[in-house]
N, CA, C and O atoms as a DFTB+ gen file, in Angstrom:
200 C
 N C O
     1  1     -48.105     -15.998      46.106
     2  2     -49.549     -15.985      45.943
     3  2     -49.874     -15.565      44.505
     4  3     -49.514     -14.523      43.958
     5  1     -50.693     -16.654      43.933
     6  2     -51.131     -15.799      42.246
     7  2     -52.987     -15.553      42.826
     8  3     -53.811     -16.239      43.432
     9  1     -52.948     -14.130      42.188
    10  2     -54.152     -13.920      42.225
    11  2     -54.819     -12.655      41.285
    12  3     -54.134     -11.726      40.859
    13  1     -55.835     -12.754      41.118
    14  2     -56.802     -11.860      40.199
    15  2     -57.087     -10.627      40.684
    16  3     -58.078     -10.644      41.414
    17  1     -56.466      -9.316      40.517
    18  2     -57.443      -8.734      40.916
    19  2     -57.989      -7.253      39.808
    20  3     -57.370      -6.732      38.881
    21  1     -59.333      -6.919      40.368
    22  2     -59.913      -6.396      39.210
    23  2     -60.668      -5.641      39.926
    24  3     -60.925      -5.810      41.118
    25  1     -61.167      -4.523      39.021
    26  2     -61.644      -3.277      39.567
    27  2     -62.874      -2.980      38.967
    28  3     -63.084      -3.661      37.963
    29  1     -63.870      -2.077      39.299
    30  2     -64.989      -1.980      38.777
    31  2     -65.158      -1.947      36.852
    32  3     -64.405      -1.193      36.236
    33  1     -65.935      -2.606      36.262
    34  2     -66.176      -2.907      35.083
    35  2     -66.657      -4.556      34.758
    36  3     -67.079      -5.372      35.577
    37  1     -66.457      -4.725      33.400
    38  2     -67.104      -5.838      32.566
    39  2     -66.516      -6.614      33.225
    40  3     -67.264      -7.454      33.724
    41  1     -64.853      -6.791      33.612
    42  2     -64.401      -8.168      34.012
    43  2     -64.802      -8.815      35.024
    44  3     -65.001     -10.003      35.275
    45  1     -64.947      -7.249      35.910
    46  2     -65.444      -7.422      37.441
    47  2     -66.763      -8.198      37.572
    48  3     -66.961      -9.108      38.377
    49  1     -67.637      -7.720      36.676
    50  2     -68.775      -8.344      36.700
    51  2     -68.666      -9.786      36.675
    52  3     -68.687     -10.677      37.524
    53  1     -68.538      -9.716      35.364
    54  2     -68.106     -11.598      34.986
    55  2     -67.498     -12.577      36.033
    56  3     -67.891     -13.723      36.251
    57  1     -66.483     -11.933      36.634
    58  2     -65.623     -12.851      37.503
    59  2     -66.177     -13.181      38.835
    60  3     -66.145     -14.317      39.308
    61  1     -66.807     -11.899      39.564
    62  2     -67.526     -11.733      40.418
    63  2     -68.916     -11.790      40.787
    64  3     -69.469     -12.324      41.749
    65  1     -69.264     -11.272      40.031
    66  2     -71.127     -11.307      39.387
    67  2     -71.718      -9.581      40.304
    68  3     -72.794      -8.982      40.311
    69  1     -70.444      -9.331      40.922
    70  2     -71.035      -7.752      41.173
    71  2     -71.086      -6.680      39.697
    72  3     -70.314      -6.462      38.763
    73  1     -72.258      -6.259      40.052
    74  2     -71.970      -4.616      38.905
    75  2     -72.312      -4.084      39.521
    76  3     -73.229      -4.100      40.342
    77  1     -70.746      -2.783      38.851
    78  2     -70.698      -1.971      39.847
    79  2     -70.406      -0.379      38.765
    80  3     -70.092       0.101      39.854
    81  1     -70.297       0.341      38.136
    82  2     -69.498       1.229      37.165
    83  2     -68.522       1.807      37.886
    84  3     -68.635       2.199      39.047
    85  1     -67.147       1.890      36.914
    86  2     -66.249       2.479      37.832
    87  2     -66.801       4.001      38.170
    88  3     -67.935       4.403      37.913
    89  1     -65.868       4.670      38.732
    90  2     -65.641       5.879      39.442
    91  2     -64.642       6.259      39.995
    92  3     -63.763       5.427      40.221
    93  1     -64.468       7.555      40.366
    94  2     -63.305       8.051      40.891
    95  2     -62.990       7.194      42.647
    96  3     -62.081       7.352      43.462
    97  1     -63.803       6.600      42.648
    98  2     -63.073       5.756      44.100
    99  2     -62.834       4.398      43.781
   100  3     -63.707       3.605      43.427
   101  1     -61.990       4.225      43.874
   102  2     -61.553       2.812      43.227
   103  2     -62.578       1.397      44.385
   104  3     -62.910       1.595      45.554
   105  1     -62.813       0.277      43.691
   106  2     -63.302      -0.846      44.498
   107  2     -62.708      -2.067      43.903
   108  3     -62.992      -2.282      42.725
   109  1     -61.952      -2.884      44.502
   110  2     -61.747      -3.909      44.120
   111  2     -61.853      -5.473      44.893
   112  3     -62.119      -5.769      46.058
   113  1     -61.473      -6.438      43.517
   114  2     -61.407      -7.789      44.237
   115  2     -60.411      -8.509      43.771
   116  3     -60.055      -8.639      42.600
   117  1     -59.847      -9.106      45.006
   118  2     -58.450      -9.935      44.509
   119  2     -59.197     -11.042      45.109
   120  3     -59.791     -11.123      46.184
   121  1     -58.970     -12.120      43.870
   122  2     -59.709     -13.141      43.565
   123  2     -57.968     -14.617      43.299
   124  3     -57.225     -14.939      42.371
   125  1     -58.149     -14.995      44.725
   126  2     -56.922     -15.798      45.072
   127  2     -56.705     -17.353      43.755
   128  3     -57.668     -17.880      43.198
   129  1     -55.639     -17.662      43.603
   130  2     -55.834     -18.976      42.926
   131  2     -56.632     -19.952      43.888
   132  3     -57.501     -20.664      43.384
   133  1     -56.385     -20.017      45.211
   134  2     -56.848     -20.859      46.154
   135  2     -57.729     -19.377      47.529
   136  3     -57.454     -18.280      48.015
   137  1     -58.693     -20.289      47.545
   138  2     -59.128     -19.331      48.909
   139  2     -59.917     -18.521      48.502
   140  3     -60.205     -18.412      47.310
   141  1     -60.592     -17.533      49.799
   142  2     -61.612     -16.850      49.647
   143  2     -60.982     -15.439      48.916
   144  3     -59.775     -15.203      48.871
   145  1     -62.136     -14.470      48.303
   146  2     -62.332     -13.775      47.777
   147  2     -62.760     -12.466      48.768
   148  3     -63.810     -12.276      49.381
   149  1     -61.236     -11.435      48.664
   150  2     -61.065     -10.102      49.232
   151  2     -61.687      -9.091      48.510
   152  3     -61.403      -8.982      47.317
   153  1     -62.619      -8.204      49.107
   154  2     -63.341      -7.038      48.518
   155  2     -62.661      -5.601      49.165
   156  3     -62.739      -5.520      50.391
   157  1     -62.089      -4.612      48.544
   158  2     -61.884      -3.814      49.097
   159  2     -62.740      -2.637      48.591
   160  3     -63.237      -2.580      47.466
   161  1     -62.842      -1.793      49.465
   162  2     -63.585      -0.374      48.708
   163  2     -64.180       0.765      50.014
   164  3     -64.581       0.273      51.069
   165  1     -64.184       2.157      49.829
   166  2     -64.156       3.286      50.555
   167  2     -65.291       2.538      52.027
   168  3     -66.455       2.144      51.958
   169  1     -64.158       2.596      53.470
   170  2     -65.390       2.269      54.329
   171  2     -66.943       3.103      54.284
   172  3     -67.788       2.619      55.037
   173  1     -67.400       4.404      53.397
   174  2     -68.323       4.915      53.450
   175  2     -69.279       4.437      52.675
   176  3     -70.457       4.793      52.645
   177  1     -68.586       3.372      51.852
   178  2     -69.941       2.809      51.020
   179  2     -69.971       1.315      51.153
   180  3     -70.516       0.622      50.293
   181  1     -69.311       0.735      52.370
   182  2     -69.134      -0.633      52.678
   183  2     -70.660      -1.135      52.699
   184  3     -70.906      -2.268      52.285
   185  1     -71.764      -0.246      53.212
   186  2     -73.363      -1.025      53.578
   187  2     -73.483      -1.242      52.184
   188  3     -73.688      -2.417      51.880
   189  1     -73.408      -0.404      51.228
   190  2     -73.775      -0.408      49.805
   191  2     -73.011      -1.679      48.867
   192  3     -73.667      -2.305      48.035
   193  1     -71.922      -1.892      49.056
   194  2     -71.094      -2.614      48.514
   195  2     -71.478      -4.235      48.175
   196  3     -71.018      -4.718      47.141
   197  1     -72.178      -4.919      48.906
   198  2     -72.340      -6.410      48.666
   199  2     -73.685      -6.669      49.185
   200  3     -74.153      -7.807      49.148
C-alpha cells in the first residue's frame, strides 16, 4: 500500500482542506494512492473533528 499520511499543519490543510493546528494530541490522515481517505484522532474530539 503507498500512502500519504500527515498530521495537523500546512500540508494537512492543503491535501485535505481540514485546518486544524497541531497539538499535543496527535490527528491524522492517511491519504491512500487508491481509495478512501482514513481520519484518525482522540475519540473525545471525534464530534469536533469533520
Amino acid at each position: 500500500m503507498v500512502a500519504l499520511v500527515l498530521d495537523a499543519g500546512t500540508n494537512w490543510e492543503y491535501f485535505s482542506g481540514i485546518h486544524w493546528n497541531p497539538s499535543e494530541r496527535s490527528r491524522f490522515s492517511i491519504i491512500p494512492a487508491t481509495g478512501e481517505i482514513t481520519y484518525i484522532c482522540p475519540s473525545f474530539e471525534e464530534d469536533r473533528f469533520l
